[in-house]
PyMOL CGO cylinders between C-alpha atoms (Angstrom):
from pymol import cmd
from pymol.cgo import CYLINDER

trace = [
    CYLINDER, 47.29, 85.49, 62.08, 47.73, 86.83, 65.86, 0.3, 1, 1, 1, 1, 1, 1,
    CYLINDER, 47.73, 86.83, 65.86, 50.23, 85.81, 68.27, 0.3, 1, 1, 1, 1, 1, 1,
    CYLINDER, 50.23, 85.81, 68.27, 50.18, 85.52, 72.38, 0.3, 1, 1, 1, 1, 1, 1,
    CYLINDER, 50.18, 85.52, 72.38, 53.58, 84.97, 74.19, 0.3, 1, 1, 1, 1, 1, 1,
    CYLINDER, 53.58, 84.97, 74.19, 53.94, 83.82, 77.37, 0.3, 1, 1, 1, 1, 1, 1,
    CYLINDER, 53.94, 83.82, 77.37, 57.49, 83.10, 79.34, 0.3, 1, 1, 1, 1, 1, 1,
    CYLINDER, 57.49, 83.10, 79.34, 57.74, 79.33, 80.81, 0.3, 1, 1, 1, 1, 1, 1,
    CYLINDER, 57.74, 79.33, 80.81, 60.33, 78.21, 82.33, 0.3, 1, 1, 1, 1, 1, 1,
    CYLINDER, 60.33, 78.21, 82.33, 62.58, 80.49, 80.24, 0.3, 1, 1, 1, 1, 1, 1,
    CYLINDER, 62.58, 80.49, 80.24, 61.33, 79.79, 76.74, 0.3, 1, 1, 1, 1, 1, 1,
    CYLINDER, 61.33, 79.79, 76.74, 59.13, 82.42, 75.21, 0.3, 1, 1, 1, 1, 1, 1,
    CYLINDER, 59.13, 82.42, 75.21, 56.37, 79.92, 74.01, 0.3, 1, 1, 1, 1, 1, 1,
    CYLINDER, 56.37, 79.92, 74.01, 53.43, 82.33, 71.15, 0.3, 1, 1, 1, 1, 1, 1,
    CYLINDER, 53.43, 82.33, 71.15, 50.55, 80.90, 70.65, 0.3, 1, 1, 1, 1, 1, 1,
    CYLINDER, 50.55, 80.90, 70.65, 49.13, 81.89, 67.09, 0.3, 1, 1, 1, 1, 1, 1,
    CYLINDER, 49.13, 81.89, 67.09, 45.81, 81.16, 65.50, 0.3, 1, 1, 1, 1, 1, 1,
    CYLINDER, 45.81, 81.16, 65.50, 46.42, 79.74, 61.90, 0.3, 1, 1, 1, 1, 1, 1,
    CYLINDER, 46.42, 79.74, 61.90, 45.01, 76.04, 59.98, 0.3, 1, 1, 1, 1, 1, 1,
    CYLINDER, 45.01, 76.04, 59.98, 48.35, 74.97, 59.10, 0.3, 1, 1, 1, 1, 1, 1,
    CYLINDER, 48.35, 74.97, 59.10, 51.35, 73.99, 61.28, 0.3, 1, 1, 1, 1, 1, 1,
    CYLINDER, 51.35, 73.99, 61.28, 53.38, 71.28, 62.19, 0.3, 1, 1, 1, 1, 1, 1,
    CYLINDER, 53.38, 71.28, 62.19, 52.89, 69.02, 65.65, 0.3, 1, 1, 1, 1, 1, 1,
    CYLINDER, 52.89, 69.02, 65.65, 56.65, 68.98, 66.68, 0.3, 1, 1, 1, 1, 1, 1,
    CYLINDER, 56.65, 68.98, 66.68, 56.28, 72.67, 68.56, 0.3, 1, 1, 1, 1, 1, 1,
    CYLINDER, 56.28, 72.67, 68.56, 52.86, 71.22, 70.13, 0.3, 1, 1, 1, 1, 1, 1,
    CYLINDER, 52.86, 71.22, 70.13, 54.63, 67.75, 70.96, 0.3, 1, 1, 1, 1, 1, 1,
    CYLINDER, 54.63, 67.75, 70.96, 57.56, 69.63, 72.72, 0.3, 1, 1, 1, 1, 1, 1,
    CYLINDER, 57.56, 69.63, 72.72, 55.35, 71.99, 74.83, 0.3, 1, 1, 1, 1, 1, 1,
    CYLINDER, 55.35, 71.99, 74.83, 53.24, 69.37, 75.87, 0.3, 1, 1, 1, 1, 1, 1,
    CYLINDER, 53.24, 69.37, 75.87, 56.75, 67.22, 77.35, 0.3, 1, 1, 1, 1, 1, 1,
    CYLINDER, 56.75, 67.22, 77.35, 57.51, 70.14, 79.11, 0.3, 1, 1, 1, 1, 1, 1,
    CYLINDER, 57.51, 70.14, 79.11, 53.62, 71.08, 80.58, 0.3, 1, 1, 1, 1, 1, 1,
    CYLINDER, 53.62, 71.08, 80.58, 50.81, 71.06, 80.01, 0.3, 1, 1, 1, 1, 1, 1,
    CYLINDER, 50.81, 71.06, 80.01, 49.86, 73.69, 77.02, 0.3, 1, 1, 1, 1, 1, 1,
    CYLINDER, 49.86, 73.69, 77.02, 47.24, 73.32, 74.61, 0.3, 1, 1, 1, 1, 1, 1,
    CYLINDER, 47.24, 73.32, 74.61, 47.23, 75.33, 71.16, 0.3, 1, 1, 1, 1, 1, 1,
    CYLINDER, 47.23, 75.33, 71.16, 49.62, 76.02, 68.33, 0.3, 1, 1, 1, 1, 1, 1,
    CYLINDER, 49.62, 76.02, 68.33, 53.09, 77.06, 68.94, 0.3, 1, 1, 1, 1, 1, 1,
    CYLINDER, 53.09, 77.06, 68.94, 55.69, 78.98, 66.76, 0.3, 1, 1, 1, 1, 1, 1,
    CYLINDER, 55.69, 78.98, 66.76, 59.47, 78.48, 66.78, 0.3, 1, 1, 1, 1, 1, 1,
    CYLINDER, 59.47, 78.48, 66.78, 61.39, 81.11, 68.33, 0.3, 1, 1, 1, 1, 1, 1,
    CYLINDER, 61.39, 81.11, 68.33, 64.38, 82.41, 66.98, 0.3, 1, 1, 1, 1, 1, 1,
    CYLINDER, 64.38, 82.41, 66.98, 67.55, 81.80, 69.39, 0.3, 1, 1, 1, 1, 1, 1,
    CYLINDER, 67.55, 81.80, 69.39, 69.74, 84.29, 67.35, 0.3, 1, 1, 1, 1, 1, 1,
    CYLINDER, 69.74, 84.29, 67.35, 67.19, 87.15, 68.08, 0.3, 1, 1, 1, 1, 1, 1,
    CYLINDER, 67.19, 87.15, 68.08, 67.17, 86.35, 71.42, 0.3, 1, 1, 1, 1, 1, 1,
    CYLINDER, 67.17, 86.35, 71.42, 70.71, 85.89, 72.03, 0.3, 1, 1, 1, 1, 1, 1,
    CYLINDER, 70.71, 85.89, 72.03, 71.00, 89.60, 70.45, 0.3, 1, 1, 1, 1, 1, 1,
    CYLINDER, 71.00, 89.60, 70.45, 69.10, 91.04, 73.26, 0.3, 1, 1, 1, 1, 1, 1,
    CYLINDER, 69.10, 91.04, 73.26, 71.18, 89.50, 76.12, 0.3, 1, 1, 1, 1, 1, 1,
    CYLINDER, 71.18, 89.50, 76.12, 73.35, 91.24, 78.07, 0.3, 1, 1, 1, 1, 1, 1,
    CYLINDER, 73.35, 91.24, 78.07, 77.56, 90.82, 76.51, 0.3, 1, 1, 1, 1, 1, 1,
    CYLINDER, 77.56, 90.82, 76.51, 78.34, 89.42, 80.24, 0.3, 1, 1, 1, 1, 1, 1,
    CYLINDER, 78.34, 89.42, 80.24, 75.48, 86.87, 80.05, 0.3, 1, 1, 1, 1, 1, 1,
    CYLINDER, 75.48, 86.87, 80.05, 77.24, 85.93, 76.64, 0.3, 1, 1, 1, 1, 1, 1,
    CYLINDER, 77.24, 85.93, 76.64, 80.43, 85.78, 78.47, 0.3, 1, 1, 1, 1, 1, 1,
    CYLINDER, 80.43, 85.78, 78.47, 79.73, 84.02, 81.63, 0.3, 1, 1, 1, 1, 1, 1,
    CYLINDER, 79.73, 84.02, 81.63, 76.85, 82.24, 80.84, 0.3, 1, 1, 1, 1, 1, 1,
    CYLINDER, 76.85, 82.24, 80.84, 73.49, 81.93, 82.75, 0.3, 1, 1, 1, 1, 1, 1,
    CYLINDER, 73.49, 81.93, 82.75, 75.61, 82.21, 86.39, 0.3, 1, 1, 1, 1, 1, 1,
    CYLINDER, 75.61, 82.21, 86.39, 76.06, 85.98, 86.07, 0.3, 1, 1, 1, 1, 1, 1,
    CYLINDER, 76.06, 85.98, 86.07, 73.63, 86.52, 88.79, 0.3, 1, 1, 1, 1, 1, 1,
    CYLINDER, 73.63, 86.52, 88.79, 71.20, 88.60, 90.80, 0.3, 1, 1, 1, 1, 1, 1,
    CYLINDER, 71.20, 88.60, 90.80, 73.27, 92.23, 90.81, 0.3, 1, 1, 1, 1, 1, 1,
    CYLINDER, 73.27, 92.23, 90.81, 74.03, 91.55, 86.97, 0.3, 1, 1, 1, 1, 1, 1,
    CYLINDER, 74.03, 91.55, 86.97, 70.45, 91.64, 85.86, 0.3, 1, 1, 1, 1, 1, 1,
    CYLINDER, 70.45, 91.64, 85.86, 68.76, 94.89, 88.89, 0.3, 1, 1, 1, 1, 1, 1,
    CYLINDER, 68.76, 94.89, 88.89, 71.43, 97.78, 87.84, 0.3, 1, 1, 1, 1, 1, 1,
    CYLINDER, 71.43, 97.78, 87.84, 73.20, 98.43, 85.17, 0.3, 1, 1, 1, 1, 1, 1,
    CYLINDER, 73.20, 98.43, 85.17, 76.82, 98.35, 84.01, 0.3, 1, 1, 1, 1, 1, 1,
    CYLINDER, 76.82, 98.35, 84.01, 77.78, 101.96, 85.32, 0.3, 1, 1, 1, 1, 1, 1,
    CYLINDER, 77.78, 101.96, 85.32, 75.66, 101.67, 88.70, 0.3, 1, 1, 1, 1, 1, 1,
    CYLINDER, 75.66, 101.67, 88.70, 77.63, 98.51, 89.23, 0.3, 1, 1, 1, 1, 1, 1,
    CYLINDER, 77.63, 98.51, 89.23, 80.73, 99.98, 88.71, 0.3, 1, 1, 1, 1, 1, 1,
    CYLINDER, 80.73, 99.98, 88.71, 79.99, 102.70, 90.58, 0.3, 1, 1, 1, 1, 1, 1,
    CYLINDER, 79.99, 102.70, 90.58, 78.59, 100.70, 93.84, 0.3, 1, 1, 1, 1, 1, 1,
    CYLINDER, 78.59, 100.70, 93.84, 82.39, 98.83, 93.26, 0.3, 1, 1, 1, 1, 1, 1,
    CYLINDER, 82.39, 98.83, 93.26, 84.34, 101.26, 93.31, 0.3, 1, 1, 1, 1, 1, 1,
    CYLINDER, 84.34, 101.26, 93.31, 82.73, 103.72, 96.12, 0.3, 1, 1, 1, 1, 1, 1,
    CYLINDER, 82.73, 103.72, 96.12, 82.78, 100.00, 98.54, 0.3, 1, 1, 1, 1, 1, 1,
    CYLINDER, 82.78, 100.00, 98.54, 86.35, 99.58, 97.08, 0.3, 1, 1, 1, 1, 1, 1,
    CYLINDER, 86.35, 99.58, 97.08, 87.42, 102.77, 97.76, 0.3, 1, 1, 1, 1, 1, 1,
    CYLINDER, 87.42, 102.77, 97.76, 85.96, 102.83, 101.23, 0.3, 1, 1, 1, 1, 1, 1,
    CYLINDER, 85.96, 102.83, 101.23, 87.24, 99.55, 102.46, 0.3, 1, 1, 1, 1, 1, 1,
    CYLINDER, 87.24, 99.55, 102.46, 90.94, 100.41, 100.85, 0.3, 1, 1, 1, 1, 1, 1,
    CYLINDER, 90.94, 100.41, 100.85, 90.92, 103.71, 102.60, 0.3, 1, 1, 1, 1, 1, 1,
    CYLINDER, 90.92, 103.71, 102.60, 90.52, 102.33, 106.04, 0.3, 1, 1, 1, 1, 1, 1,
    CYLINDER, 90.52, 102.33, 106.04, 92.47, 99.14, 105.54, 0.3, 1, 1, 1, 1, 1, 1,
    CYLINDER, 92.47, 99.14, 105.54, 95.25, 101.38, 104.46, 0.3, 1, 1, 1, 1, 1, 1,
    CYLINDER, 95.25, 101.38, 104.46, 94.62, 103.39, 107.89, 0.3, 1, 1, 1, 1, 1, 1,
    CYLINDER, 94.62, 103.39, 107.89, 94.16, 100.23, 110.34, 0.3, 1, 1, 1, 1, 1, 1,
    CYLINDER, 94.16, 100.23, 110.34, 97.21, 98.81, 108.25, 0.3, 1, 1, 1, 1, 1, 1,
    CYLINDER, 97.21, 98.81, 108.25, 99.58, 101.75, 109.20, 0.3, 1, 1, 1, 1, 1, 1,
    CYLINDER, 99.58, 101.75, 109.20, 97.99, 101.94, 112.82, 0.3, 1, 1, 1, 1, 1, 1,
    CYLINDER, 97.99, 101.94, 112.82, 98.39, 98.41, 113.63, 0.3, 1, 1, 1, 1, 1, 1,
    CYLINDER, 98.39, 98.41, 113.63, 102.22, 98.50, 111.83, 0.3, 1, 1, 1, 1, 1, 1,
    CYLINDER, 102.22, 98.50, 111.83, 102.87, 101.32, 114.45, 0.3, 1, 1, 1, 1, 1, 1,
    CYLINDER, 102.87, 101.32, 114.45, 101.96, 98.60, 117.17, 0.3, 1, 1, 1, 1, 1, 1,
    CYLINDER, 101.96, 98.60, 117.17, 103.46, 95.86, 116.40, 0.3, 1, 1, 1, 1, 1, 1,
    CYLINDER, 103.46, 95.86, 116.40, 106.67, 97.70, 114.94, 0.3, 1, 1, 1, 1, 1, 1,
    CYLINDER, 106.67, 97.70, 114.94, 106.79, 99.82, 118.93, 0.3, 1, 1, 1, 1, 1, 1,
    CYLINDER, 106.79, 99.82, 118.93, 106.22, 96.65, 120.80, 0.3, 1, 1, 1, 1, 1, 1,
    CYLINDER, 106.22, 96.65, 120.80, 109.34, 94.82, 119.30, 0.3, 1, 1, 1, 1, 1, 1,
    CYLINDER, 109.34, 94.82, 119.30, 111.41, 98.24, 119.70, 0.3, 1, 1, 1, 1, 1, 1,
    CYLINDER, 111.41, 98.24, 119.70, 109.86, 98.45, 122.98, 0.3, 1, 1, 1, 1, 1, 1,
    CYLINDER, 109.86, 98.45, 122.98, 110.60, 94.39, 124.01, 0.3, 1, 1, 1, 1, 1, 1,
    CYLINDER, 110.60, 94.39, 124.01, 113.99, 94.74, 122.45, 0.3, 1, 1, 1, 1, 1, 1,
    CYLINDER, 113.99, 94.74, 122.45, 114.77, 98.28, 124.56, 0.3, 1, 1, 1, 1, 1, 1,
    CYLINDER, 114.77, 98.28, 124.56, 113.65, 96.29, 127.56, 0.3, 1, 1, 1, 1, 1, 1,
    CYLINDER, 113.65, 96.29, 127.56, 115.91, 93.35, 126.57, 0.3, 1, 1, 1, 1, 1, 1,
    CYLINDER, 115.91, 93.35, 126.57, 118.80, 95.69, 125.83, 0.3, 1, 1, 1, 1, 1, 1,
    CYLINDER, 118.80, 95.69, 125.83, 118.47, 97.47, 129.43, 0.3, 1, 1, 1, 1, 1, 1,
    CYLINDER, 118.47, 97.47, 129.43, 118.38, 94.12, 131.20, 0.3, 1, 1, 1, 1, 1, 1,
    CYLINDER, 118.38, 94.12, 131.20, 114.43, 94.50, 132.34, 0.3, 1, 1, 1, 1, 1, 1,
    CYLINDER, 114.43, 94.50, 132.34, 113.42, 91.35, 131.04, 0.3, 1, 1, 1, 1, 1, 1,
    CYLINDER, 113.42, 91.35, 131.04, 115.59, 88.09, 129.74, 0.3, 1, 1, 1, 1, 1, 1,
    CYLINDER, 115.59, 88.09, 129.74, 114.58, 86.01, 127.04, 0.3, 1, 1, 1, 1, 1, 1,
    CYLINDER, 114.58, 86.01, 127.04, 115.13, 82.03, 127.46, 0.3, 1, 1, 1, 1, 1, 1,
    CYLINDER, 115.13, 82.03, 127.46, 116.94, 81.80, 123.54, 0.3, 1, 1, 1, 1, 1, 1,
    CYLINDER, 116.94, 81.80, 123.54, 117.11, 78.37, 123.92, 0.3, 1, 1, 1, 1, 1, 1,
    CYLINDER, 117.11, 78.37, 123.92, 113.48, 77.92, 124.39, 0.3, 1, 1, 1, 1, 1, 1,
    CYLINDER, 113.48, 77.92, 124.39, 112.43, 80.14, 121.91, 0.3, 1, 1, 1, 1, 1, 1,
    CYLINDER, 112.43, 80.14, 121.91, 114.63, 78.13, 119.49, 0.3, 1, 1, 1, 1, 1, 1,
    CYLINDER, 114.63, 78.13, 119.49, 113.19, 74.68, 121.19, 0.3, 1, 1, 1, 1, 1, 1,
    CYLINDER, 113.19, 74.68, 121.19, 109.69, 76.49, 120.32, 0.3, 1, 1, 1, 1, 1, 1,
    CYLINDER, 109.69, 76.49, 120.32, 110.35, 77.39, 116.60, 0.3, 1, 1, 1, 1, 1, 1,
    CYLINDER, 110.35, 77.39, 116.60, 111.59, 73.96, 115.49, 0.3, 1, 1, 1, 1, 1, 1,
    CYLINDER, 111.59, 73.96, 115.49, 108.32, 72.67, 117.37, 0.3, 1, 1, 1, 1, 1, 1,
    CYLINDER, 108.32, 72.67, 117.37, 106.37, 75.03, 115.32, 0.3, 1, 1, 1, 1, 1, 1,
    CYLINDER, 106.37, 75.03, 115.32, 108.53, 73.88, 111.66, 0.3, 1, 1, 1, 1, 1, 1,
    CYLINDER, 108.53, 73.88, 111.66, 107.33, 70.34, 112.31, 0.3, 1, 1, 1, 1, 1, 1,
    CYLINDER, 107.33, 70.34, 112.31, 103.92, 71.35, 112.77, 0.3, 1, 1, 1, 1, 1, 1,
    CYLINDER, 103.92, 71.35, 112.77, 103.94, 72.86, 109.63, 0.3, 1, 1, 1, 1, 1, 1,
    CYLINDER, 103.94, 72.86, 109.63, 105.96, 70.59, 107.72, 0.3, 1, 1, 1, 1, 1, 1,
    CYLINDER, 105.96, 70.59, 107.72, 103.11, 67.86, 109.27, 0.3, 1, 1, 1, 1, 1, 1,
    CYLINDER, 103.11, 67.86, 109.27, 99.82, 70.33, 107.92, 0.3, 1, 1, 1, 1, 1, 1,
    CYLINDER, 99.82, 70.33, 107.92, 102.02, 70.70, 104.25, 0.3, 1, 1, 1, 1, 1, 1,
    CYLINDER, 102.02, 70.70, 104.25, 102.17, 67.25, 103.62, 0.3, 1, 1, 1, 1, 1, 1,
    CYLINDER, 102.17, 67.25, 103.62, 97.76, 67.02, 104.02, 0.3, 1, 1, 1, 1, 1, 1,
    CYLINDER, 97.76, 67.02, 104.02, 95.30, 68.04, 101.82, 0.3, 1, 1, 1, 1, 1, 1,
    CYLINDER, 95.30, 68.04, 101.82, 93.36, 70.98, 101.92, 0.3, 1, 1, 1, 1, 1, 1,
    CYLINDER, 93.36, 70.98, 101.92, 90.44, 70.89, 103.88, 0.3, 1, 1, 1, 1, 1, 1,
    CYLINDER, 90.44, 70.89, 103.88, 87.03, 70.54, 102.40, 0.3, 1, 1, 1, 1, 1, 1,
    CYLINDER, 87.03, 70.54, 102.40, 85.75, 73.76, 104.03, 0.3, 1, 1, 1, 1, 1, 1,
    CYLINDER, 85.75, 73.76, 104.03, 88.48, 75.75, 103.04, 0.3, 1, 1, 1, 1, 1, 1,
    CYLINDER, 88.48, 75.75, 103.04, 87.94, 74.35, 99.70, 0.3, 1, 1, 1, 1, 1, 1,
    CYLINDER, 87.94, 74.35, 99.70, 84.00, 75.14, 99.82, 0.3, 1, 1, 1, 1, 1, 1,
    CYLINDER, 84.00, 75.14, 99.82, 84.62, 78.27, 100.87, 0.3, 1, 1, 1, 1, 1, 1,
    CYLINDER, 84.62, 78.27, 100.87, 86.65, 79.09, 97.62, 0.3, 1, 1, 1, 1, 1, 1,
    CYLINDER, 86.65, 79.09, 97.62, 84.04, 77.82, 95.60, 0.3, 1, 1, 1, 1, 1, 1,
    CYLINDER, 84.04, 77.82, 95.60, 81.85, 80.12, 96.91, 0.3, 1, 1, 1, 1, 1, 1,
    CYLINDER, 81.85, 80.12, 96.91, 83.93, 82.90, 96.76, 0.3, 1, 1, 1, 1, 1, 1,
    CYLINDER, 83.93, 82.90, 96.76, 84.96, 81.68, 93.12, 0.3, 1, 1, 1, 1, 1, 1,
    CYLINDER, 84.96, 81.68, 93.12, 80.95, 81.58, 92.02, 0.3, 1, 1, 1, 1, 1, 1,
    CYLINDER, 80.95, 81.58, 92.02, 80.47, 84.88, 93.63, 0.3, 1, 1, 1, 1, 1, 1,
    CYLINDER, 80.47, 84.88, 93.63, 82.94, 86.92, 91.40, 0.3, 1, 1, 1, 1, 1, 1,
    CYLINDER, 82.94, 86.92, 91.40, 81.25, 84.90, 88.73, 0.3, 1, 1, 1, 1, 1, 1,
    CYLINDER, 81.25, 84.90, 88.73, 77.81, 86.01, 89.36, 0.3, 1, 1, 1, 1, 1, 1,
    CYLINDER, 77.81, 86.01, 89.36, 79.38, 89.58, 90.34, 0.3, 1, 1, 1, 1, 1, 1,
    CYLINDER, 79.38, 89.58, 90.34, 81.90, 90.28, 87.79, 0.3, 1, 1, 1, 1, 1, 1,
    CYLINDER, 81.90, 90.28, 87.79, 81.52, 94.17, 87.61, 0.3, 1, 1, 1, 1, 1, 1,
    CYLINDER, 81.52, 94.17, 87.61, 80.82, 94.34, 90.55, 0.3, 1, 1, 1, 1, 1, 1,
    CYLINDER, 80.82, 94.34, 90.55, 83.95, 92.67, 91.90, 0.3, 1, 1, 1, 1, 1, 1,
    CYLINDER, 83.95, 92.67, 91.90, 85.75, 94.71, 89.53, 0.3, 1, 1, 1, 1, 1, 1,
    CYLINDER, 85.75, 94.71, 89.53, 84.80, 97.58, 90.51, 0.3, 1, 1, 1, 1, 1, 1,
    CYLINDER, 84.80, 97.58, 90.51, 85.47, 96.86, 94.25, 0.3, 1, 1, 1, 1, 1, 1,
    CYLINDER, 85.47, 96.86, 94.25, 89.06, 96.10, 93.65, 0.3, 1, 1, 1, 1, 1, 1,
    CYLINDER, 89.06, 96.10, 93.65, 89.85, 98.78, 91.61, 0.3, 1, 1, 1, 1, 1, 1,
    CYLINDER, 89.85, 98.78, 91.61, 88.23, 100.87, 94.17, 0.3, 1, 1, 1, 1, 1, 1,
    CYLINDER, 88.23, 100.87, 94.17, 90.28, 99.38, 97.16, 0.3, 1, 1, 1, 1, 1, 1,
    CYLINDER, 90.28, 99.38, 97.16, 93.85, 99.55, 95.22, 0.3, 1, 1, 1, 1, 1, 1,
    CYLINDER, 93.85, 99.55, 95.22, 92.69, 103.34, 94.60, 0.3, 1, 1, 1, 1, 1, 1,
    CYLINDER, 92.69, 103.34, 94.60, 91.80, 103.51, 98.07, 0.3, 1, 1, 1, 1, 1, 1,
    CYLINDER, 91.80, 103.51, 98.07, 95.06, 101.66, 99.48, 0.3, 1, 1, 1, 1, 1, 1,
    CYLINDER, 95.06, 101.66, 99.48, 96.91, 104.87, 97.35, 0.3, 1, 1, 1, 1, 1, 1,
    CYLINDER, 96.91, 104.87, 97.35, 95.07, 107.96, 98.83, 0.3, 1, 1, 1, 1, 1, 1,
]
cmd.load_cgo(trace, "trace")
């Protein structure tokens, strides 16, 4: 008896030469093509011992990244973008909390010396404005793009779990150095 395999849409289908064998396998192909020949069954719990424990895990969605490197060089590629991005976060975070911190000093030294007034009333007038605005966008739902958006942020970490895992590790070790 000899066997050929071939892949088809995801189902190893072997053809093997041999008098005997039942039409189901042949009826199935030929529903889902056009193949001619004898077919075998193939064994799922074989097959589902070669896959991958996150293909187990998240199913068929665990994407492009998940099936070119392996676990480590995932990790690794995380963590070194993680790492990277945390660091100079962390730096533009502290620069840009400088700023803003020595403009209010700055506005408030001003205020204090009597170089510029600030119109409290209107600033007040301006606040409650800005409560009803919000207490107006609370009451609506949430946007379809914004929910979109986390659906393809949500299918993303899905398809990139190590990945993503890696990456945030990296940036909360990077936010630390």
């Amino acid at each position: 008896m000899t066997n050929a395999c071939s892949w088809s849409r995801g189902l190893k289908l072997c053809h093997r030469d041999s008098s005997s064998h039942s039409p189901a396998p042949e009826m199935a192909a030929n529903s889902q093509g056009t193949f001619d020949g004898k077919f075998e069954a193939l064994d799922l719990a074989e097959l589902t011992k070669k896959q991958p424990w996150w293909r187990k895990l998240f199913g068929q969605e665990s994407g492009p990244s998940a099936e070119k490197y392996s676990v480590a060089t995932q990790l690794v590629i995380g963590g070194v973008t993680g790492w990277c991005t945390g660091f100079v976060f962390q730096k533009v975070g502290k620069l840009a909390a400088t700023a803003v911190g020595g403009g209010f000093f700055l506005l408030q030294l001003a205020n204090h010396t009597g170089y510029i007034k600030v119109d409290w009333q209107r600033v007040e007038k301006d606040m409650k404005k800005a409560k009803e605005q919000l207490k107006i966008r609370k009451n609506k739902q949430i946007p379809t793009e914004v929910k979109s958006k986390a659906e393809e942020v949500v299918s993303f970490i899905k398809k990139n779990v190590l990945v993503t895992g890696g990456f945030f590790g990296g940036f909360l070790l990077g936010m630390a150095s």
